[in-house]
C-alpha positions as a Markdown table, in Angstrom:
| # | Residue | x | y | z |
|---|---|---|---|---|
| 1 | Unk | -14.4 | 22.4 | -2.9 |
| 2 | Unk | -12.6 | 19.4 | -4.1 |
| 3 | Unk | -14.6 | 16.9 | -6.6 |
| 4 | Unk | -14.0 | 13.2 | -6.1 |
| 5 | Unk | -14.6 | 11.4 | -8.9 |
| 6 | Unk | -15.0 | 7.8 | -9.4 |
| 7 | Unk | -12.4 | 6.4 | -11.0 |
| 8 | Unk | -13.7 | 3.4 | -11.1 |
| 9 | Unk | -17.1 | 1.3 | -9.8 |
| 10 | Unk | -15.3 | -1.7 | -8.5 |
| 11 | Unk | -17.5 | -2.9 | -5.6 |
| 12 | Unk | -14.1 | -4.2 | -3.9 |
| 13 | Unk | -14.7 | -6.2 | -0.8 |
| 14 | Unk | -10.9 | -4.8 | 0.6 |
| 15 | Unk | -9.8 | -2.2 | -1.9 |
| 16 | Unk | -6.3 | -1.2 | -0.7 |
| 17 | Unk | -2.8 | -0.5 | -2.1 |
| 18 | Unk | -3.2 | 1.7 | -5.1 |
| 19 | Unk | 0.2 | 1.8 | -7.1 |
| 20 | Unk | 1.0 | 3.4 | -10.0 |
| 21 | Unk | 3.7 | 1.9 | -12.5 |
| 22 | Unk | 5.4 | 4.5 | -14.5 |
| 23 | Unk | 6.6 | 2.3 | -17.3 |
| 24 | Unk | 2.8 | 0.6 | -17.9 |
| 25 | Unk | 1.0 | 3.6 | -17.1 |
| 26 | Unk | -1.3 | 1.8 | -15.2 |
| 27 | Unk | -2.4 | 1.3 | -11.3 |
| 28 | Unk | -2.3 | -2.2 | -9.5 |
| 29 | Unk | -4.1 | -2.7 | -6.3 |
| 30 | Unk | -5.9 | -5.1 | -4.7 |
| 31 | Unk | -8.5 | -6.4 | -3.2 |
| 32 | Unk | -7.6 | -8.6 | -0.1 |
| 33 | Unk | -10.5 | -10.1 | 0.6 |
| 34 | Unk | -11.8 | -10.8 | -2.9 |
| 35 | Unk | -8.1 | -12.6 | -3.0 |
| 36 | Unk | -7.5 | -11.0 | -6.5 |
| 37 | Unk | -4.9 | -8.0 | -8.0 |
| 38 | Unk | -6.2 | -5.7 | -10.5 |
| 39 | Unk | -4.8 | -3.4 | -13.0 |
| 40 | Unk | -6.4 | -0.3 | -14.0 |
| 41 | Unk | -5.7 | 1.4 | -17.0 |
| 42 | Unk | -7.0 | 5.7 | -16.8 |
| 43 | Unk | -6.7 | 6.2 | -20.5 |
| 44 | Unk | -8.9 | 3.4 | -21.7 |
| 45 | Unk | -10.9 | 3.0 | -18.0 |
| 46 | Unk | -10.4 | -1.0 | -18.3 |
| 47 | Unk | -9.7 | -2.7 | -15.0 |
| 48 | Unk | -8.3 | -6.1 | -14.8 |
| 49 | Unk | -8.4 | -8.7 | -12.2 |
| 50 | Unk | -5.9 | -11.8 | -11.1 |
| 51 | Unk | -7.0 | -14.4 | -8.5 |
| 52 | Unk | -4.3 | -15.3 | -5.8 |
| 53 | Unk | -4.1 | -17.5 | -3.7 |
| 54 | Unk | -4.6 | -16.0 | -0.3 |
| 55 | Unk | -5.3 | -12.7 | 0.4 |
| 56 | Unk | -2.7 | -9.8 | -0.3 |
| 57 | Unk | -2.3 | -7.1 | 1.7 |
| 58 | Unk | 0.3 | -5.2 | -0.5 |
| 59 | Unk | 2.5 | -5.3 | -3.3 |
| 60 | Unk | 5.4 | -3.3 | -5.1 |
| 61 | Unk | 6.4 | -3.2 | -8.3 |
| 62 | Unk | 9.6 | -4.4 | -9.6 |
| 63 | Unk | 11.9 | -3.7 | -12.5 |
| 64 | Unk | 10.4 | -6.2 | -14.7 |
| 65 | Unk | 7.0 | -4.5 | -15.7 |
| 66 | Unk | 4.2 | -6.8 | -15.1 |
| 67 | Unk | 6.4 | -8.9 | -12.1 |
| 68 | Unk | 5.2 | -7.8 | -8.7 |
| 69 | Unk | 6.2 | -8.5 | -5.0 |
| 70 | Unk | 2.9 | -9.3 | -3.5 |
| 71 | Unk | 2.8 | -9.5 | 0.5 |
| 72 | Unk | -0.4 | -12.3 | 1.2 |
| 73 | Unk | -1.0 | -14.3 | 4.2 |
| 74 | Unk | 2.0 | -14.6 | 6.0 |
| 75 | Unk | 4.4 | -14.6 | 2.9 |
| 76 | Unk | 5.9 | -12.8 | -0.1 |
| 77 | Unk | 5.5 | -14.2 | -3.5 |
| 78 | Unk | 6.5 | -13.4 | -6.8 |
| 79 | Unk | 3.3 | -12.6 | -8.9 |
| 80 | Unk | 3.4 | -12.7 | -12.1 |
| 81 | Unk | 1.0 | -10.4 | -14.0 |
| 82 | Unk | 0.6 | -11.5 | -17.5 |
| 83 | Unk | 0.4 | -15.2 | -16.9 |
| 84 | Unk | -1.6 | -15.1 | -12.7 |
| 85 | Unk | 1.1 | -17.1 | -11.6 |
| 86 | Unk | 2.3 | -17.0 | -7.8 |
| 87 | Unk | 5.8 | -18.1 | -7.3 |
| 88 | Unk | 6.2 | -18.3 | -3.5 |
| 89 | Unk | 9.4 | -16.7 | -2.0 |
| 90 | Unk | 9.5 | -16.4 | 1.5 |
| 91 | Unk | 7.7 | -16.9 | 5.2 |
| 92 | Unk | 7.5 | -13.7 | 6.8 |
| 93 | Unk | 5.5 | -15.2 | 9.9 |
| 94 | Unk | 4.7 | -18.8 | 10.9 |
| 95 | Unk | 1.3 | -19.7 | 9.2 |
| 96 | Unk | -1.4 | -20.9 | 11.0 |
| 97 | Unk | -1.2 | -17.7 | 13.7 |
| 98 | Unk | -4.4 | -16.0 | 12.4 |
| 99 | Unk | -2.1 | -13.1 | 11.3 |
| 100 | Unk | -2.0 | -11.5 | 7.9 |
| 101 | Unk | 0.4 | -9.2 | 5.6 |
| 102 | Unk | -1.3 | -6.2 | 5.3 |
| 103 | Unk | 0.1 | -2.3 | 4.4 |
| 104 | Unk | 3.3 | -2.5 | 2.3 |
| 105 | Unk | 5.2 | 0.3 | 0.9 |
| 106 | Unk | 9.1 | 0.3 | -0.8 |
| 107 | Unk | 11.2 | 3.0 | 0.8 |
| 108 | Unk | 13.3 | 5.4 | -2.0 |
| 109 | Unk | 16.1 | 2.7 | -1.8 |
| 110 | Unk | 13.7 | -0.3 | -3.2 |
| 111 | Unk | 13.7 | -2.1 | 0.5 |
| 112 | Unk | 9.9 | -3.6 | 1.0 |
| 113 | Unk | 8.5 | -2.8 | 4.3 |
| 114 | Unk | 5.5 | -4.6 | 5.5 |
| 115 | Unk | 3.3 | -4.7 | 8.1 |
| 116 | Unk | 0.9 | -7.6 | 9.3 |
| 117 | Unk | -2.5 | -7.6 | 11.7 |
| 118 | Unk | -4.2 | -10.1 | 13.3 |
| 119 | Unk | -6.6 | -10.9 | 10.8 |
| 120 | Unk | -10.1 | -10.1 | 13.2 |
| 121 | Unk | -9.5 | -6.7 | 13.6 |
| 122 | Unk | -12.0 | -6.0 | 15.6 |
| 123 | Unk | -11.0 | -8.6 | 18.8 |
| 124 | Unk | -8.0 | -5.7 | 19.3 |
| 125 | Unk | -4.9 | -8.0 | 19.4 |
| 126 | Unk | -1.5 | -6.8 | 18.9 |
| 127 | Unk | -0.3 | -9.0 | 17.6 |
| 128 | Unk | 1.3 | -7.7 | 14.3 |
| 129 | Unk | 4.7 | -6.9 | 13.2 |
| 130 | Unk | 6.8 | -4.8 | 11.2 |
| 131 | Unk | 8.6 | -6.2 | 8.6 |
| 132 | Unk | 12.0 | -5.1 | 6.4 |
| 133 | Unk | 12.7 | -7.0 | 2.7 |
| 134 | Unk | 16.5 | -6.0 | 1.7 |
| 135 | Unk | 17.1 | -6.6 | -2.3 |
| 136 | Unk | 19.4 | -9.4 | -1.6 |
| 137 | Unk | 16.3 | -11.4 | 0.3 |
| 138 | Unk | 17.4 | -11.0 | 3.7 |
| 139 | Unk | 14.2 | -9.8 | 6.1 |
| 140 | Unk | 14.3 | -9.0 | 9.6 |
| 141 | Unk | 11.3 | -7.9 | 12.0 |
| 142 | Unk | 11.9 | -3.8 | 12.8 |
| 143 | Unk | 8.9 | -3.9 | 15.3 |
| 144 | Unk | 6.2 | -6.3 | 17.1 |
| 145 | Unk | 2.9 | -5.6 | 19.2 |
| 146 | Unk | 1.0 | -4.2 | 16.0 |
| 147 | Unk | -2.7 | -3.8 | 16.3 |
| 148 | Unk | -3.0 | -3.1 | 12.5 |
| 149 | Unk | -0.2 | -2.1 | 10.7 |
| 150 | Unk | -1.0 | 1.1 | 8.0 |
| 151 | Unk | 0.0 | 4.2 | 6.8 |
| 152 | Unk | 3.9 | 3.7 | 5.6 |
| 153 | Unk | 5.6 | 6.3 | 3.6 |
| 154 | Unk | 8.5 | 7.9 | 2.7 |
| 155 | Unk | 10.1 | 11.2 | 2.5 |
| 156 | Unk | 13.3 | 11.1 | 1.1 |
| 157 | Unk | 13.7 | 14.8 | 1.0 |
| 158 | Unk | 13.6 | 14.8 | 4.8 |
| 159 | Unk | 14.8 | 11.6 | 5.3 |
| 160 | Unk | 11.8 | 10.2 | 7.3 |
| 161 | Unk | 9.7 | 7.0 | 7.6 |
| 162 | Unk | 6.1 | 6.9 | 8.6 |
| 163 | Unk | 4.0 | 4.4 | 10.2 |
| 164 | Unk | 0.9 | 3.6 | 12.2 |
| 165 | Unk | -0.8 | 1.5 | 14.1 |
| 166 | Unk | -4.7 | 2.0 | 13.7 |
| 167 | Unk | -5.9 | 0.7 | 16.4 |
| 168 | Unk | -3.9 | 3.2 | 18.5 |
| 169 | Unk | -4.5 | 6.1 | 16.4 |
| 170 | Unk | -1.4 | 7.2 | 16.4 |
| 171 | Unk | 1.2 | 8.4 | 12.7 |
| 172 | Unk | 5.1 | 7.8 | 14.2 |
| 173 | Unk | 7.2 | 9.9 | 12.6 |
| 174 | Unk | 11.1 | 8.2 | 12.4 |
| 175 | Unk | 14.6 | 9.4 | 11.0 |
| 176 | Unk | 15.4 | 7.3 | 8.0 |
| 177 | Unk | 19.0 | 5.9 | 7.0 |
| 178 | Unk | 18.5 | 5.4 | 3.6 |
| 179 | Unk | 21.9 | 3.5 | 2.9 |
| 180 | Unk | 21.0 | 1.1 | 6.2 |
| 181 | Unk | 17.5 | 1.6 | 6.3 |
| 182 | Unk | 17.6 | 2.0 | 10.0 |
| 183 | Unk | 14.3 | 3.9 | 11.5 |
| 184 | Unk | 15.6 | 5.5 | 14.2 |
| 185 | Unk | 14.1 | 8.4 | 16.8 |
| 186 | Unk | 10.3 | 7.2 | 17.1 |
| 187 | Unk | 8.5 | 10.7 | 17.5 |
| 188 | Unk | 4.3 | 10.8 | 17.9 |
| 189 | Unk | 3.6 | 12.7 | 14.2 |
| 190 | Unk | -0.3 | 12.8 | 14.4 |
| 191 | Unk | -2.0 | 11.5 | 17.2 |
| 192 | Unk | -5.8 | 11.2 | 15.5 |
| 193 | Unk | -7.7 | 12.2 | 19.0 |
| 194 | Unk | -5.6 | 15.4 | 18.8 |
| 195 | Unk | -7.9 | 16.4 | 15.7 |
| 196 | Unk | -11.8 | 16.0 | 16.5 |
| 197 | Unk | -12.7 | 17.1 | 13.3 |
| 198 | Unk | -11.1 | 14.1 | 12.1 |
| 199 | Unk | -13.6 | 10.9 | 12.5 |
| 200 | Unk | -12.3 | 7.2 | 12.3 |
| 201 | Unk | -8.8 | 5.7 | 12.3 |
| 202 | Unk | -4.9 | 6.3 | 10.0 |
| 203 | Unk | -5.3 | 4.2 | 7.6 |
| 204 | Unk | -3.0 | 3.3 | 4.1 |
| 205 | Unk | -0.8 | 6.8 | 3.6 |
| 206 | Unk | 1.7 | 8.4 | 0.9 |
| 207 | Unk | 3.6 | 11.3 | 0.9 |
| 208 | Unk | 3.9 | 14.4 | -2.0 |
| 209 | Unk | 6.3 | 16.4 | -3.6 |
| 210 | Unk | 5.9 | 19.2 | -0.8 |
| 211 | Unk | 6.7 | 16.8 | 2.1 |
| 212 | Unk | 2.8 | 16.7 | 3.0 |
| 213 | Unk | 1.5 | 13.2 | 4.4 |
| 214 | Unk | -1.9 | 12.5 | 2.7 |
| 215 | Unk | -3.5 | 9.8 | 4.7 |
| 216 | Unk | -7.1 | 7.8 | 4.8 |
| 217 | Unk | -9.8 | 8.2 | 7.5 |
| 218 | Unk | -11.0 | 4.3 | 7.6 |
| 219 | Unk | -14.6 | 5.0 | 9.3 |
| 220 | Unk | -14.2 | 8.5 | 9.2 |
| 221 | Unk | -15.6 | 9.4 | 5.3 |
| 222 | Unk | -12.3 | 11.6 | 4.5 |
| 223 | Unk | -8.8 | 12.2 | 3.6 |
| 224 | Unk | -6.8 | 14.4 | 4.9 |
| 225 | Unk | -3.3 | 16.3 | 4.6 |
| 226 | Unk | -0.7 | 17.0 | 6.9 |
| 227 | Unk | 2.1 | 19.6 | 6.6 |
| 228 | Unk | 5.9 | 17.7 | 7.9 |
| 229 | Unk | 4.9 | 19.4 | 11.2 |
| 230 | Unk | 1.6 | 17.6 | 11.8 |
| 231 | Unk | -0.2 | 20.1 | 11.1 |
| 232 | Unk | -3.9 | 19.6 | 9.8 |
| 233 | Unk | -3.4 | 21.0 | 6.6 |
| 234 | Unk | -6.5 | 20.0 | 4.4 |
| 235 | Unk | -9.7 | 17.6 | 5.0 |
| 236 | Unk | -11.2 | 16.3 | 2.0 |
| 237 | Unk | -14.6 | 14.1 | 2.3 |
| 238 | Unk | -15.1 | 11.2 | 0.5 |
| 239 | Unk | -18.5 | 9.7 | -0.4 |
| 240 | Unk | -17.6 | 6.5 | 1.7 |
| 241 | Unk | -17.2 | 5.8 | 5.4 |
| 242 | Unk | -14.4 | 3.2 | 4.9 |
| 243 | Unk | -11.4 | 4.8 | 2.5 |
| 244 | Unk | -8.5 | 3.0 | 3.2 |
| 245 | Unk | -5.3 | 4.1 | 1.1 |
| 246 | Unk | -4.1 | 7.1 | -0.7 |
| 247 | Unk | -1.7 | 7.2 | -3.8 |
| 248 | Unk | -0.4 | 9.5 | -6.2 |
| 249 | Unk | -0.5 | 8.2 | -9.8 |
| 250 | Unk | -1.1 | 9.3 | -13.8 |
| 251 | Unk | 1.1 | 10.8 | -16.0 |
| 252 | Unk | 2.0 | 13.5 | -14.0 |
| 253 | Unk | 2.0 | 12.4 | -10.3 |
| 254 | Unk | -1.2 | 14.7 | -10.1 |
| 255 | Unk | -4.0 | 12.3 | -9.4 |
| 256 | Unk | -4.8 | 11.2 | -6.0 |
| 257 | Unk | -5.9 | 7.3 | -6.2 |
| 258 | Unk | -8.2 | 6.2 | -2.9 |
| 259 | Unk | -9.4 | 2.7 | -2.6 |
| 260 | Unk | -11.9 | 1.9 | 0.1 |
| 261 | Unk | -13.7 | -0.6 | 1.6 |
| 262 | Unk | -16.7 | -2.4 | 0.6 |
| 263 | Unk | -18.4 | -5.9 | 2.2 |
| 264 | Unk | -15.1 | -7.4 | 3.2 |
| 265 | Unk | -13.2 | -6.8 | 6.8 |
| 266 | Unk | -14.1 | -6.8 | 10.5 |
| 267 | Unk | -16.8 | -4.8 | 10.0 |
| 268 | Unk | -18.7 | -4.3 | 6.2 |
| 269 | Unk | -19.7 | -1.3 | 4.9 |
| 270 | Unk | -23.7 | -0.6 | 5.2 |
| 271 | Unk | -25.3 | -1.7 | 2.4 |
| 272 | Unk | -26.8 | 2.3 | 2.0 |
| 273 | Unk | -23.3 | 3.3 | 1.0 |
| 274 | Unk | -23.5 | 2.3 | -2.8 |
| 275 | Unk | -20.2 | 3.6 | -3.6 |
| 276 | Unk | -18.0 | 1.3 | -1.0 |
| 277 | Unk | -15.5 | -0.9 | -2.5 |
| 278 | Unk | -15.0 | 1.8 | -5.5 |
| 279 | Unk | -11.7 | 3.6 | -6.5 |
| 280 | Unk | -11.9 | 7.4 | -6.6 |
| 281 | Unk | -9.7 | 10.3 | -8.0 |
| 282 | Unk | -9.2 | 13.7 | -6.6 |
| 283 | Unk | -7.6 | 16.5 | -8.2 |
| 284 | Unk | -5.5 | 17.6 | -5.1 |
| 285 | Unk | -4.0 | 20.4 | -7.0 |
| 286 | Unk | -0.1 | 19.0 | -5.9 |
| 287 | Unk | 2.0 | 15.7 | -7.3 |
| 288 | Unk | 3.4 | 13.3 | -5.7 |
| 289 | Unk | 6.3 | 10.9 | -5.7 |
| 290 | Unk | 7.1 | 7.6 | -7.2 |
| 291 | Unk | 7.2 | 4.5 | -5.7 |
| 292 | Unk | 10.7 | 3.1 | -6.3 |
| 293 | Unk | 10.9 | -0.8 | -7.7 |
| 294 | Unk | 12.1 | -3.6 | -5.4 |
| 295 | Unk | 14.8 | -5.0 | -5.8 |
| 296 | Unk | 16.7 | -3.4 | -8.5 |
| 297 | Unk | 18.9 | -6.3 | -10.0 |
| 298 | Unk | 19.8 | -7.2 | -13.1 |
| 299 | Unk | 17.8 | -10.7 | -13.1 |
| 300 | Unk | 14.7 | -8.4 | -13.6 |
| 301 | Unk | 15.7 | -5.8 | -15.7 |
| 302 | Unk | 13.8 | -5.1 | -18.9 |
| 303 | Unk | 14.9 | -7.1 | -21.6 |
| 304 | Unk | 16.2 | -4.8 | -24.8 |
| 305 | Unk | 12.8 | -6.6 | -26.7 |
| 306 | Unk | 10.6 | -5.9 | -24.3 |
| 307 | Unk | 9.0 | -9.2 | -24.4 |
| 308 | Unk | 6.4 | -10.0 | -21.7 |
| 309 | Unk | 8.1 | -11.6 | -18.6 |
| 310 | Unk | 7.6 | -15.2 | -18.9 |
| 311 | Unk | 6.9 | -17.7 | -16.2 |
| 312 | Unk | 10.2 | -19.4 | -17.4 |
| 313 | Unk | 11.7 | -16.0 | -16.4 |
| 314 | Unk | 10.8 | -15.7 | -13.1 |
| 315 | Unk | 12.1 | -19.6 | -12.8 |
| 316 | Unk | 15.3 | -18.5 | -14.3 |
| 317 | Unk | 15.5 | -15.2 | -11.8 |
| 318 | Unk | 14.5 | -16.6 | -8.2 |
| 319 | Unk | 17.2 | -19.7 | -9.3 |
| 320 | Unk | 20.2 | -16.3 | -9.3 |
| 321 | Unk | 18.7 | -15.3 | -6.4 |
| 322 | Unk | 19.9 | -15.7 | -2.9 |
């Protein structure tokens, strides 16, 4: 039997989108509906928390340590870690639709792609979409009629893209151009009401160093593992109905991170669950991959000092950018 520890009592209203950075040795994820972006440190146990100023779904890191791409409301902004300030880049969607940026994931080539959800879950719309972020700042929209985008990840070994749509039930497997990033040859991967033992819906997903797709239950108290030929590989339960994204982090690769789901979304978690909204670790017994940086240009490359990356900086870099 697995143990799954908590890594941390957070009492998050939306935990989601664990990421760990390499260079800080540290995971950032957020809580959307707390509106805020932490940053958890393993070795000392101290979590830290920046307000935004809407609600992020996702974010990626960058390679400026500390300078995020943060996907909130209908937009992506610049977030700068040591300072809490958001520098706004670019409309993904019109505001004012009652749709939100929600799962985000880079693929191995640092493209962002992120998905958005109508932001009442529960009324079923579709009306989400699927967005692409290329380095040089041009975005496009890959796919439309989302319930609730979730569960992207990459296997560059294989050269495949995943994605679902949760309130389907349904993991798409694709063929991935890495030098286009064209998704191509949509293929059913895991269809969740193929697996009874499996309660809930696909949620927030990653992929390890064996090819495996480890992906959240949301509802369903579990994660679970899939083999690159959808098979149900292993089932591990969680101490919370509402786990909502899995990622690989630590030293090593060889802790898995799952954030979850406490008071906030379409449906809160019961109050009986006294663990909801906390970030847990599991020992999966495999690693996993890293999460390559946005946008690797020069504007945000570490400086030779290492100095902390001012808000003058990011002034100075989006000003080079296109």
């Amino acid at each position: 039997m697995v143990d799954v520890d908590v890594a941390l009592s957070a009492g998050a209203l939306l935990g989601e989108c664990p990421l760990w950075s390499p260079e800080e040795e540290v995971l950032y994820w957020v809580d959307i509906d707390g509106r805020q972006v932490h940053r958890y440190d393993p070795a000392t146990g101290v979590d830290e928390a920046r307000e935004t100023p809407g609600r992020p779904g996702s974010l990626a890191r960058t390679t400026r340590p500390g300078l995020l791409l943060v996907a909130a409301e209908h937009e992506a902004v610049w977030f700068d870690w040591h300072t809490g300030e958001a520098h706004p880049w670019m409309d993904l969607e019109p505001p004012g639709t009652g749709n939100r940026m929600n799962d985000g994931r880079t693929d191995p080539a640092g493209r962002f792609w992120v998905g958005s959800m109508y932001e009442y879950a529960d009324e079923g719309r579709y009306t989400g979409m699927l967005h692409r972020i290329e380095a040089d700042g041009a975005s496009s929209v890959v796919r439309r009629g989302i319930g609730v985008a979730n569960a992207l990840a990459f296997d560059p070994e294989r050269n495949r893209m995943y994605f679902a749509d949760s309130l389907r039930g349904v993991v798409w497997r694709y063929d991935y151009d890495l030098e286009t990033g064209a998704a191509r040859n949509e293929t059913p991967f895991v269809d969740w009401a193929d697996f009874p033992e499996l309660a809930g819906r696909p949620d927030g997903a990653c992929v390890d160093s064996e090819g495996c797709y480890w992906v959240a239950a949301v509802r369903g108290w579990a994660v679970a593992r899939f083999t690159p030929d959808g098979a149900l590989d292993r089932k591990i339960d969680v101490p919370v109905m509402k786990p909502s994204m899995t990622a690989f982090g630590g030293t090593g690769l060889d802790t898995l991170y799952v954030t979850s789901i406490g008071g906030g979304g379409s449906h809160p978690s019961a109050e009986d669950q006294p663990h909801a909204g906390h970030l847990f670790a599991i020992d999966p017994g495999v690693t996993g991959l890293p999460d390559a940086p946005f946008a690797d240009l020069p504007v945000f490359s570490v400086a030779a000092d290492a100095r902390p990356f001012t808000s003058e900086d990011v002034h100075a870099a989006l000003s080079e950018w296109p």
